[in-house]
Steps between C-alpha positions, in 0.01 A plus 500: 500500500416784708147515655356821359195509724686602807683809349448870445424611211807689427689166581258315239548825283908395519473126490259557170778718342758269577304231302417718268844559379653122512171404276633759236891424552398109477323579178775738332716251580409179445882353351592620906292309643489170365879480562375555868274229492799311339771527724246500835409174351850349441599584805216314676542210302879486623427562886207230402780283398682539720295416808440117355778477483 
């Protein structure tokens, strides 16, 4: 995460927008991202997997 303390304020201004819009995309589309989560997590499990092995 990006320390916010040692930024203008126009970069904070931008950073804050950014934010901003992934908090309302994440919540208009929830079905999105849980099949992010889903696959992100599958495909750890596999390169988990395969490193014991």
């Amino acid at each position: 995460m990006i320390d916010l303390n040692n930024l203008t304020s126009e970069e904070k201004a931008m950073i804050e927008a950014r934010r901003e819009y992934k908090r309302k995309w994440r919540a208009a589309n929830p079905d999105k991202v849980a099949r992010h989560n889903k696959n992100f997590y599958e495909k750890l499990a596999k390169l988990k997997e395969g490193e014991k092995n």
